[in-house]
N, C-alpha and C positions, 0 to 999 in steps of 0.2 A: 597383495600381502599374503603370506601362506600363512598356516597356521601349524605348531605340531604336529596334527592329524595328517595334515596334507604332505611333511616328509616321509611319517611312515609309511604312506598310501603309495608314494612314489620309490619308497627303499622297495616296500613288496611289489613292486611292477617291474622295477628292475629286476630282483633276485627270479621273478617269475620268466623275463626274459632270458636271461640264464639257463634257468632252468629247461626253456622252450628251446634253447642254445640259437638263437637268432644273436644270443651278444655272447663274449666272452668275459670273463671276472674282470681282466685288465680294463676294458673299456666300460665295463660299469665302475671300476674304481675311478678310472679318469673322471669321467662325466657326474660323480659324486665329489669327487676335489673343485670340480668348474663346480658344480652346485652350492659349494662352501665359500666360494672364493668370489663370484658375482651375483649370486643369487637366483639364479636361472634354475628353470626346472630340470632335475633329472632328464627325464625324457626330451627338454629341449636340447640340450648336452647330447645326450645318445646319437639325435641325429644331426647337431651342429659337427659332431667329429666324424662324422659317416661308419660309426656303427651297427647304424641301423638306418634302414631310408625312412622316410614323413609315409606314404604308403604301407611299406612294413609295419611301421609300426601303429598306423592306422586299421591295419587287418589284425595285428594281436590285440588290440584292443577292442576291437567288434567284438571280437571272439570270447575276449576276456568277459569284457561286460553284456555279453548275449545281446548284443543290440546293434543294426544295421550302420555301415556306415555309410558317411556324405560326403562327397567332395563337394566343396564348395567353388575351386579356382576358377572353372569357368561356369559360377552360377553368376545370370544375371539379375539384379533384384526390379521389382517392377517400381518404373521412377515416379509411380503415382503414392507411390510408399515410403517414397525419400523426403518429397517434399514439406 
């Protein structure tokens, strides 16, 4: 469940992409219509319509938020920690 805070958070990460010109208006308004329409994140939107790749936007958002990122796909977790 999002909260108010968490649209705003996501309108300024978009318009900041924009801004970064990694997206264009039209495909932030698209993926703001899908945000309206099924409730999916902005930024899942962004790169559900390949505005932007999961990478890309993974490195604007290290950068955004000063803080390293992680790929996870091929992290394996240790299975003594599943159990």
């Amino acid at each position: 469940m999002t909260s108010p805070r968490d649209g705003s958070i996501q309108e300024d990460i978009g318009r900041r992409l924009v801004e970064a010109r990694l997206i264009d208006d039209a495909a932030l308004q698209k993926a703001a219509l899908q945000q309206k329409s099924t409730g999916s994140s902005l930024t899942a939107n962004l790169v559900k319509t390949g505005a932007i790749t999961e990478e890309g936007l993974l490195d604007f958002l290290s950068n955004f938020y000063g803080a390293p990122a992680i790929d996870l796909k091929n992290y394996e977790p240790d299975p003594a920690l599943i159990s």
